[in-house]
C-alpha positions as CSV (number, residue, x, y, z in Angstrom):
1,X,-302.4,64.0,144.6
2,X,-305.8,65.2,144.4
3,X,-308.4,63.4,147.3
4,X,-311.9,62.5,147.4
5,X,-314.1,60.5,150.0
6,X,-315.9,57.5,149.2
7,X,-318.0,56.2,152.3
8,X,-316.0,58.8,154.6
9,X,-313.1,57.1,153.7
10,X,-309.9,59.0,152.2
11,X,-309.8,57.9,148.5
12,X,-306.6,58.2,146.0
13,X,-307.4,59.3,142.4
14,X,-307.4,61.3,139.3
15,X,-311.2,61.1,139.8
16,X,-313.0,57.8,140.1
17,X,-314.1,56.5,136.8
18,X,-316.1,54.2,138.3
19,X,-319.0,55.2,141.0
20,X,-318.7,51.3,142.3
21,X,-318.5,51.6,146.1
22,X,-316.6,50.4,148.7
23,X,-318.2,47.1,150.2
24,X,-316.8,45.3,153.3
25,X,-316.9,41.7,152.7
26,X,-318.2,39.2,155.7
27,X,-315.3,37.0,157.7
28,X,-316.9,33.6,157.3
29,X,-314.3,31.4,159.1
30,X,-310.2,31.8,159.9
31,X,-307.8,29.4,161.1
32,X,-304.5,29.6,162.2
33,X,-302.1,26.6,161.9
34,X,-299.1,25.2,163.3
35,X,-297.5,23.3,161.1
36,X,-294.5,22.2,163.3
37,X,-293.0,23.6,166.7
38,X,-290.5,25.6,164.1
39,X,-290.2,29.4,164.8
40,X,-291.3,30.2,161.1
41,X,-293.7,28.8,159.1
42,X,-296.0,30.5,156.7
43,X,-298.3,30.2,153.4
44,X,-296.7,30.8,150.5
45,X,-299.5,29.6,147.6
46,X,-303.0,28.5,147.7
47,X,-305.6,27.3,145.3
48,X,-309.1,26.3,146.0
49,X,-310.8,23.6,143.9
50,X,-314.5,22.8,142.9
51,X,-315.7,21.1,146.3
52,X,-314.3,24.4,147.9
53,X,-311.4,23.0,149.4
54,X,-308.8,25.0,150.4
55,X,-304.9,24.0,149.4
56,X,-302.0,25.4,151.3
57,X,-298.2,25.5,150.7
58,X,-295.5,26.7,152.8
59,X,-291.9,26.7,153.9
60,X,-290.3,25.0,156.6
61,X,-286.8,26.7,156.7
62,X,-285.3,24.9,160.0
63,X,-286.1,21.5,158.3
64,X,-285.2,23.2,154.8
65,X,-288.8,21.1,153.7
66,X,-292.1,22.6,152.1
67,X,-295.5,21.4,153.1
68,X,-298.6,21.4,151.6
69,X,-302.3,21.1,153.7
70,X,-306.2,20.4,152.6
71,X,-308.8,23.0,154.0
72,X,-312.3,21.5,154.1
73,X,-315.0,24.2,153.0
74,X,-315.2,25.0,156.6
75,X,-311.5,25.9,157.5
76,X,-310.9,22.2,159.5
77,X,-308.1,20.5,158.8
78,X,-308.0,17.5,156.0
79,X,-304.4,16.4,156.0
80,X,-301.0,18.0,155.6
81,X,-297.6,16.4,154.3
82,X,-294.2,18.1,154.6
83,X,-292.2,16.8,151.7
84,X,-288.4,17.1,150.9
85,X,-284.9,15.5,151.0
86,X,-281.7,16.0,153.2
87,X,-281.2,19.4,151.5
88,X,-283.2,22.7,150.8
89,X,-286.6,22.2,149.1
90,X,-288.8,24.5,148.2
91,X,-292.6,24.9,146.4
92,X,-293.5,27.8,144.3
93,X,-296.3,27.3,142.9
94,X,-299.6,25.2,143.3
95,X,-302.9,24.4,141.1
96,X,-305.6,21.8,141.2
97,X,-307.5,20.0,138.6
98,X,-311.1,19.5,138.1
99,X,-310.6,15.7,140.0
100,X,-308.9,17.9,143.0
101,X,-305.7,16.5,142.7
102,X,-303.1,19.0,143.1
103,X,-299.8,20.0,141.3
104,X,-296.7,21.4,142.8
105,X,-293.8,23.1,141.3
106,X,-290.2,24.2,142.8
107,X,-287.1,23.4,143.0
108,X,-284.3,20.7,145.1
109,X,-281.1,20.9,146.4
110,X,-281.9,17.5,147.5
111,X,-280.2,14.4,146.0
112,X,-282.7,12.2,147.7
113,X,-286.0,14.0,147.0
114,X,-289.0,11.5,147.0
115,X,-289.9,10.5,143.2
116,X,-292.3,8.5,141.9
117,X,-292.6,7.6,138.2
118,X,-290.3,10.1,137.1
119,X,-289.4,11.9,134.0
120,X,-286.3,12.8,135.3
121,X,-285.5,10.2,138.4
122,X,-282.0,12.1,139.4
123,X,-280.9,15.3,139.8
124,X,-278.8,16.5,137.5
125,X,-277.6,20.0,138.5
126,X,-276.9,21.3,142.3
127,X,-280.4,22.6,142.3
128,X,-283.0,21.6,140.1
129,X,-286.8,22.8,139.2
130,X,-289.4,19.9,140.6
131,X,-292.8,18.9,139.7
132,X,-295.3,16.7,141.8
133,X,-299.0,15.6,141.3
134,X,-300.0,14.5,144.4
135,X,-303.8,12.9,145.4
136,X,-306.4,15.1,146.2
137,X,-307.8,13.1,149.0
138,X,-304.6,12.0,151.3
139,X,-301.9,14.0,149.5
140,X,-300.2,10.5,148.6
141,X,-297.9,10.9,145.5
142,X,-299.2,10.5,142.1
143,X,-296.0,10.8,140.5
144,X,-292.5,13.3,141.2
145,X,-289.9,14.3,139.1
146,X,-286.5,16.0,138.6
147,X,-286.2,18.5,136.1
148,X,-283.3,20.5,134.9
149,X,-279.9,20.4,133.1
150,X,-276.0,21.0,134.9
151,X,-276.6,23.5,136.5
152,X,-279.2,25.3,138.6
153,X,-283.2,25.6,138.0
154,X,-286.1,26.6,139.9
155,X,-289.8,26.5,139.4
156,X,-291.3,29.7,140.4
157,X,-294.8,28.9,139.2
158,X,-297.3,26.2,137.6
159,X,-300.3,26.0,135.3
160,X,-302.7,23.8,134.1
161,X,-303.6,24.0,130.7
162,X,-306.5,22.4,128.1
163,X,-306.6,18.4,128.0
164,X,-304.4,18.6,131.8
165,X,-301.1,19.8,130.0
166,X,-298.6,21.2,132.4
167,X,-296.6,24.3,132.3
168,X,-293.8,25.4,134.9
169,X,-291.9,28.4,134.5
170,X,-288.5,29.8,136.3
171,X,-285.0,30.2,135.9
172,X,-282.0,28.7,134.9
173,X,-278.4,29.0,134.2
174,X,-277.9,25.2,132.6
175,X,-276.6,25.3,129.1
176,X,-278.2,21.8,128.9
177,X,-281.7,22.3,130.0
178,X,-284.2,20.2,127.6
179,X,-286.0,22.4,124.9
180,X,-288.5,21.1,123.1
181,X,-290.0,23.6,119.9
182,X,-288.2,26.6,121.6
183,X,-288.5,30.1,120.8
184,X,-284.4,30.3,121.6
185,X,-283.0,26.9,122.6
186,X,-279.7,27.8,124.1
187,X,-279.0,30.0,127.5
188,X,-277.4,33.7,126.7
189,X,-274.0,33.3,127.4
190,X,-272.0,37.0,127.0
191,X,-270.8,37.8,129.9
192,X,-271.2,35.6,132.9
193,X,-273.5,31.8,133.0
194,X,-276.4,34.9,133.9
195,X,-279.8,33.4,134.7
196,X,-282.4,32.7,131.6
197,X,-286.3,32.6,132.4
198,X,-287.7,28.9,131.0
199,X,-291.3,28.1,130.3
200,X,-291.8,24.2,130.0
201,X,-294.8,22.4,129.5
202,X,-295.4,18.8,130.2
203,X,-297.9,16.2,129.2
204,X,-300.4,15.6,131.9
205,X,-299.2,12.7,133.5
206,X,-295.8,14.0,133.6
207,X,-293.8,11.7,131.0
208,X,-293.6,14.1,128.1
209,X,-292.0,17.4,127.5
210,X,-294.2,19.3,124.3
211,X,-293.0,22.5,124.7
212,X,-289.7,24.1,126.6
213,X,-288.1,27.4,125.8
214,X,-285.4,29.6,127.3
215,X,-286.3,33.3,127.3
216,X,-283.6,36.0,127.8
217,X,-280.9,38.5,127.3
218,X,-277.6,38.8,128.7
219,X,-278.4,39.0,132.3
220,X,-280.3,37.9,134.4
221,X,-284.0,36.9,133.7
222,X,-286.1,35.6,135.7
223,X,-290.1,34.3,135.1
224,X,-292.1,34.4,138.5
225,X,-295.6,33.7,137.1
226,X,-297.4,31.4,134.4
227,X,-300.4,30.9,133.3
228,X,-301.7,28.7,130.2
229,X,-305.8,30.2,129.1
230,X,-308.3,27.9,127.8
231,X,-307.1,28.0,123.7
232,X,-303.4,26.7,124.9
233,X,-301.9,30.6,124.5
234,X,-298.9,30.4,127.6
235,X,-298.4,34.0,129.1
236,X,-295.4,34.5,131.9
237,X,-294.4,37.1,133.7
238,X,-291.4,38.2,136.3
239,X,-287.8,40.9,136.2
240,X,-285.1,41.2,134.0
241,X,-281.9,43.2,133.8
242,X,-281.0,42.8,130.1
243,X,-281.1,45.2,127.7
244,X,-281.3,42.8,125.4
245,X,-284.6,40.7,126.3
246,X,-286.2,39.5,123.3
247,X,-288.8,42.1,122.7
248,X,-291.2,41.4,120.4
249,X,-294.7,43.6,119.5
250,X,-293.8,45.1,122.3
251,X,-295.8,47.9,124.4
252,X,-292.3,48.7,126.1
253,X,-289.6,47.8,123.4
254,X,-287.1,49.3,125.7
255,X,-285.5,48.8,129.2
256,X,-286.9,51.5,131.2
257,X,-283.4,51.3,133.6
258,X,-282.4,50.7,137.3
259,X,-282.4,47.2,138.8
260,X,-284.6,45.4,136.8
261,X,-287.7,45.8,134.9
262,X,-291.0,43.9,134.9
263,X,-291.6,41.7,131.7
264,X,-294.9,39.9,130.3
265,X,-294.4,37.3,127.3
266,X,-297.1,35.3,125.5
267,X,-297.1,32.1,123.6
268,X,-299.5,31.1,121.4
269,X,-300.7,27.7,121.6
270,X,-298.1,26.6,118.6
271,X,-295.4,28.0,120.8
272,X,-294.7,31.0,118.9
273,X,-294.1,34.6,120.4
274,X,-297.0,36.6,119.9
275,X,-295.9,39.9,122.2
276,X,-292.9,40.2,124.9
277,X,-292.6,43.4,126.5
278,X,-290.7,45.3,129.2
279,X,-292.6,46.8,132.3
280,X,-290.8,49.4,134.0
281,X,-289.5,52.5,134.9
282,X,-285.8,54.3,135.8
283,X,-285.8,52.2,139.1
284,X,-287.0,48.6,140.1
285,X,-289.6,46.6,138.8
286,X,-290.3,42.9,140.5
287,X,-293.8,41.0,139.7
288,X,-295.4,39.0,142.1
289,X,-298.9,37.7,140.5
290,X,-300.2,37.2,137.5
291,X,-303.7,36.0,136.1
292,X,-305.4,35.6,133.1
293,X,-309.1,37.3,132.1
294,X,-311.6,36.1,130.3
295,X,-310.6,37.6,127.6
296,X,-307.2,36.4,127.6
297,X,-306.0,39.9,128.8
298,X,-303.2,39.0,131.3
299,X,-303.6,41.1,134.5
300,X,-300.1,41.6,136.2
301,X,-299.5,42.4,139.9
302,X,-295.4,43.8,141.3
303,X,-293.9,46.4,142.9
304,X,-292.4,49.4,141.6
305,X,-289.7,52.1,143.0
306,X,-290.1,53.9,139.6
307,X,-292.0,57.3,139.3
308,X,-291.9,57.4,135.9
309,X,-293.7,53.6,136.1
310,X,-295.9,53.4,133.1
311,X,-299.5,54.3,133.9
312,X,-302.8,54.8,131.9
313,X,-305.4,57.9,132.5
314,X,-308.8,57.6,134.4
315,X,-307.1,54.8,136.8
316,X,-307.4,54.8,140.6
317,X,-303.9,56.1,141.4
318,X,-302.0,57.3,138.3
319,X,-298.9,58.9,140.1
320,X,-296.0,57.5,142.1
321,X,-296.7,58.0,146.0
322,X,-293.6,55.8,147.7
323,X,-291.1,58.0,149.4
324,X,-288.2,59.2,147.0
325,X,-284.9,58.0,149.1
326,X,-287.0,57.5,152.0
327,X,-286.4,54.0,152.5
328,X,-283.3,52.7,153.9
329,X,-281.0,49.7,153.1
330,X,-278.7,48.7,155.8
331,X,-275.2,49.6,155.0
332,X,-276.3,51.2,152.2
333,X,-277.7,54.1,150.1
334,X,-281.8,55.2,151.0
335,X,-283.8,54.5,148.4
336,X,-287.0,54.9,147.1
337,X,-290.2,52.7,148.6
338,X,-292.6,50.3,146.7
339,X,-295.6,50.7,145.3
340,X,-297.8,48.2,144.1
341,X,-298.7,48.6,141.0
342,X,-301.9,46.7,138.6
343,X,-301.1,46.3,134.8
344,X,-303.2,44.9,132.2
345,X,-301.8,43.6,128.6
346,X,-304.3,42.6,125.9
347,X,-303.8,39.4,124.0
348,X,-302.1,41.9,121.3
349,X,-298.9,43.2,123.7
350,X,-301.0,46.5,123.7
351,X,-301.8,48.0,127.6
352,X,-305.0,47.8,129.2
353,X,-304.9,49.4,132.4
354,X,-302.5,50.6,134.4
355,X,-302.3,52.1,138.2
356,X,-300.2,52.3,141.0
357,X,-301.7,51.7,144.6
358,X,-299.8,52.7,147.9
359,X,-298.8,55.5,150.0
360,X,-295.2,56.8,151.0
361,X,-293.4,53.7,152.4
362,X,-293.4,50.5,151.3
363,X,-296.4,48.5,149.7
364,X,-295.7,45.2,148.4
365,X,-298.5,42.3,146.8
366,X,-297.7,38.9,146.7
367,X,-300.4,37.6,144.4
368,X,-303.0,38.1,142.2
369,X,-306.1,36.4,140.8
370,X,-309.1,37.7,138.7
371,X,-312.6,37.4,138.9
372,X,-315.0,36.7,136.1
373,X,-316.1,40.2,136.3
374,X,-312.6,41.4,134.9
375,X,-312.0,42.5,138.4
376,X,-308.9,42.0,140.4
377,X,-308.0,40.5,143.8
378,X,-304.6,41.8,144.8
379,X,-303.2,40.5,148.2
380,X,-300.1,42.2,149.9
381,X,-298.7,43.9,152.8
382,X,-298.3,47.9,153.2
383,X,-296.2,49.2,155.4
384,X,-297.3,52.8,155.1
385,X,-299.4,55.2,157.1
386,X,-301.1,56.8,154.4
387,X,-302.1,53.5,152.3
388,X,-305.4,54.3,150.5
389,X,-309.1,53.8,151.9
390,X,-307.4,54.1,155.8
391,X,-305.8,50.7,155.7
392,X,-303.4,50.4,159.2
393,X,-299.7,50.0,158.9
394,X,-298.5,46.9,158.7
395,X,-301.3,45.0,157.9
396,X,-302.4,42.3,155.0
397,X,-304.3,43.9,152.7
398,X,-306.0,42.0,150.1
399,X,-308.2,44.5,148.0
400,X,-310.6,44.5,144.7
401,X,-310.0,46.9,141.4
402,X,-313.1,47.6,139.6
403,X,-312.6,46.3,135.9
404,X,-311.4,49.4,134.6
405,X,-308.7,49.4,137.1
406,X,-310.4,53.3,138.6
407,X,-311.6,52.2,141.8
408,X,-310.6,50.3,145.1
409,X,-314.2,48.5,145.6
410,X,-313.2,46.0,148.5
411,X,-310.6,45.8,151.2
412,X,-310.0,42.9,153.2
413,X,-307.7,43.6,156.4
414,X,-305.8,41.5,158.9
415,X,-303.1,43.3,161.1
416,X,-300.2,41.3,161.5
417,X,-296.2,41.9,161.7
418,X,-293.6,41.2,158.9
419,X,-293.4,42.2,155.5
420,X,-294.0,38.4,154.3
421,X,-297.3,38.0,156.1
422,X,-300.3,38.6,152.8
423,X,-299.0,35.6,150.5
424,X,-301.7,34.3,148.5
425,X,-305.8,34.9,147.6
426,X,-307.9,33.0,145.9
427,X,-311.6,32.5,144.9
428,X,-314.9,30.6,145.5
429,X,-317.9,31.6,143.9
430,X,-318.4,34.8,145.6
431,X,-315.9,34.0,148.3
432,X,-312.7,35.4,148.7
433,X,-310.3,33.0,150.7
434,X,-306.5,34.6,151.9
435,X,-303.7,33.0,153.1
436,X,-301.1,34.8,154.8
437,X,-298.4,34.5,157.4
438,X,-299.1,35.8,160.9
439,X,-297.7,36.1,164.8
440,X,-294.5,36.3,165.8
441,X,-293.3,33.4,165.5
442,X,-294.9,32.7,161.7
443,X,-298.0,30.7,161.7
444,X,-300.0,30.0,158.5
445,X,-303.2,31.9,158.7
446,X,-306.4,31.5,156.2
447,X,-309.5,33.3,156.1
448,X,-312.6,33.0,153.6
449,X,-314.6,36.0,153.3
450,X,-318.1,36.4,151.7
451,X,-317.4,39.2,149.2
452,X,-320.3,42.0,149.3
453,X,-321.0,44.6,146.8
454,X,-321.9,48.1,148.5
455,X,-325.0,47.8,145.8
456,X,-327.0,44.6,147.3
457,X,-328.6,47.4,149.3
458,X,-331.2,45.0,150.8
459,X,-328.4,42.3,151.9
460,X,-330.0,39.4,149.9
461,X,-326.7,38.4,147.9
462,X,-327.9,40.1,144.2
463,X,-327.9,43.5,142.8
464,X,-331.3,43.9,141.7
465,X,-334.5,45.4,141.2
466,X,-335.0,45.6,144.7
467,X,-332.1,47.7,144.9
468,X,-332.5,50.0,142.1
469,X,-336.2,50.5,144.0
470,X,-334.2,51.4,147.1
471,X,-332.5,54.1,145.2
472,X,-335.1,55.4,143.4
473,X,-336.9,55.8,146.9
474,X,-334.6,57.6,148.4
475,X,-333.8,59.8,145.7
476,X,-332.8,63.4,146.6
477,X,-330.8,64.6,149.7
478,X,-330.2,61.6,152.4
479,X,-327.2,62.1,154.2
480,X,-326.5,58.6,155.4
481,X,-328.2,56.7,153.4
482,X,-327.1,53.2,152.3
483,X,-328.4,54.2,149.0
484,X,-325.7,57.2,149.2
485,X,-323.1,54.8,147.3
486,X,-320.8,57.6,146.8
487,X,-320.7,59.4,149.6
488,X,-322.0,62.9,148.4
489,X,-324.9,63.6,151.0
490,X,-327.3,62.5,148.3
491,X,-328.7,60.0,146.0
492,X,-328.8,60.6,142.5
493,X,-327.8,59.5,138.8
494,X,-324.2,58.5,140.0
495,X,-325.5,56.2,142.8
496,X,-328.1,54.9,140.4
497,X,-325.2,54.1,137.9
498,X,-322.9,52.4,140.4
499,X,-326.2,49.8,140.9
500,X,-326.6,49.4,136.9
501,X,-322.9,48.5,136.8
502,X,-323.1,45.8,139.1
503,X,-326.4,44.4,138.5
504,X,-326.7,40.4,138.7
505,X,-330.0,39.7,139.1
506,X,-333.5,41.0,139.2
């Protein structure tokens, strides 16, 4: 793959289309917290609200609980509550409201979960999907229900939507599972009681159903990520290994093959289809994080073992790096490594953007969130030695993608073992906050980082005249220069660009 250097850094690319470059954000505070005396414990989700709080949730697999904790604005510790029943709980999802109370979405094995003015007050399956509100300032119960039919359901994600509306989204193999004004009402039963993805969406106290939908074909399907945008329009996200998912305006009509393949559906905000779409390539597709732009272009974050992965020209890594059959499986056949890889479907099922970003072993993100900008904050781990812009082995990695999906423009870093450890990022203003799991044993570690942008050249927080001065200045050869944005030994029209495209203030 061809090579350049941005900032003396090894860069992967079919040429950057963007000059934007590489800024190193400030560590403004990190904390590291025991939840328990338990061996492992990490973050899995986090939100931030309006006051800047941070909001944390985890798994506690030797008391088969989850927990959820409250950052203040300066990492210190508000309160935490572990929640759960006699069996296996687990959250998988988390959002806030503008009032800073906080929702939570999963799924219980537990007959004896705590509820509180519940829709559903008993389980009805072995497993079934949960949803909590719980109070922003002491984590106290608002109200917890049930949800799911005879079988087995899990939450994998939760949105809030316009006028508080709730949406969950996972999977389940119940014939009986509630629909309410579905796009399919009944689970795909061919060949086996297979797994359907379901969307539901309550009312926002939690006594109403007004929308729930199975999706799928006749295998399993699975939706990992929701999100609801400000006109109502539901997108979701996750794998699926039928042939037969509903495909509709689709970018991808077709299952590209191997395990499963990525899929990306929207609603409209009368519950109607407007594109689903297969993801993938000959191999294995999983998402992991999905947001939605301000545009209503959903941005979608996996991993990918497929060469042949869709990708779109001018984008920051168009080609497949991971190792073919370089990865093993114990007692099994090598196969090939992940890459992450960035997608970007406009509100019409047509693509955006999209790259691939990784090096020769495995490269996994966990989540995703997007900026006003258009510009995305992916958070993962890498295991590879060659991952782009010199990032260690083994390490958390949450980075930036300029908004055309060409350019890496921030890294964050924190070296830590296990391939679970980068779980979740989030943002403040210009803050970046990450939560990840860290140390052997597991602790939950967050961090809040004051972003920077390579083209504040005089530091003052704003991309300005000031700095457009700077590079006028020092126009010419300057080897070394700050105003030397991309790298070339001299500062000219392209560094003068990369300050015009970032420009905030004056």
């Amino acid at each position: 793959m061809p090579r350049s250097t941005l900032n003396g850094l090894a860069v992967s690319a079919g040429m950057l289309a963007s000059v934007t470059a590489l800024a190193q954000p400030t560590l403004e505070w990190e904390t590291v917290i025991s939840v328990t005396t338990e061996l492992i414990e990490g973050a899995d989700d986090m939100v931030v609200d309006a006051a800047g709080h941070a909001i944390v949730t985890g798994y506690l697999p030797v008391e088969r609980d989850f927990f959820v904790l409250k950052l203040d604005p300066d990492g210190e510790l508000m309160w935490m509550r572990t929640i759960g029943g006699e069996g296996l709980d687990h959250a998988g999802g988390i959002a806030v409201d503008e009032a800073g109370d906080i929702f939570v979405a999963g799924r219980s094995l537990s007959d004896d979960f705590p509820t509180r003015r519940a829709y559903q007050g008993v389980k009805h399956g072995p497993s079934d999907a949960i949803l909590m509100k719980l109070d922003g300032d002491d984590g106290s119960t608002i109200f917890s229900t049930y949800f799911g039919g005879s079988r087995g359901e899990w939450a994998y994600d939760i949105a809030l939507g316009p006028g508080g509306t709730i949406v969950i989204a996972g999977q389940t193999d119940s014939i009986d599972l509630e629909t309410v004004d579905p796009v399919q009402d009944q689970l795909t039963l061919i060949d086996c009681f297979c797994e359907d993805a379901f969307v539901t969406q309550f009312s926002s106290n939690g006594d109403a159903v007004l929308f729930s939908t199975y999706l799928g074909g006749t295998f399993d399907d699975v939706a990992t990520a929701v999100r609801i945008d400000a006109d109502g329009a539901i997108t979701i996200a996750g794998r699926t290994r039928s042939h037969d998912f509903p495909a509709v305006a689709a970018m991808q009509p077709a299952y590209g093959g191997g395990e499963f393949d990525a899929f990306v559906a929207r609603f409209d905000a009368d519950h109607a289809i407007v594109y689903s779409t297969f993801l993938g390539g000959e191999k294995r597709e999983i998402v992991q994080g999905l947001d939605i732009g301000a545009d209503g272009a959903a941005f979608v974050a996996g991993s990918t073992r497929s060469p042949d992965f869709p990708t779109t020209p001018g984008v920051f890594q168009p080609d497949f790096v991971g190792g073919i059959l370089s990865c093993e499986v114990p007692f099994g056949a090598d196969r090939n490594c992940d890459d992450m890889f960035v997608t970007t479907v406009e509100t019409d099922g047509t693509i955006g953007y999209s790259t691939f970003v990784g090096g020769q072993h495995d490269d996994e993100p966990r989540n995703l969130v997007v900026d006003d900008l258009g510009r995305a904050h992916v958070i993962g781990y890498t295991y590879s030695h060659d991952f782009p812009l010199g990032v260690p082995f083994g390490s958390v990695v949450a980075l930036r993608l300029d908004a055309a999906g060409s350019a890496i423009e921030q890294t964050i870093v924190h070296d830590t073992p296990g391939p679970n450890a980068g779980s979740a990022v989030a943002l403040d203003g210009g803050d970046v906050l990450i939560a990840a799991s860290v140390g052997l044993p597991y602790d939950t570690y967050v961090a809040r980082y004051r972003s920077g942008e390579a083209a504040d050249l005089d530091g003052d927080g704003v991309v300005g005249f000031t700095d457009l001065l700077i590079v006028l200045s020092s126009w010419g050869p300057c080897p070394d220069c700050p105003a030397d944005l991309d790298g070339d030994g001299s500062v000219g029209l392209t560094d003068l660009l990369a300050v015009l495209a970032v420009w905030t203030g004056s």
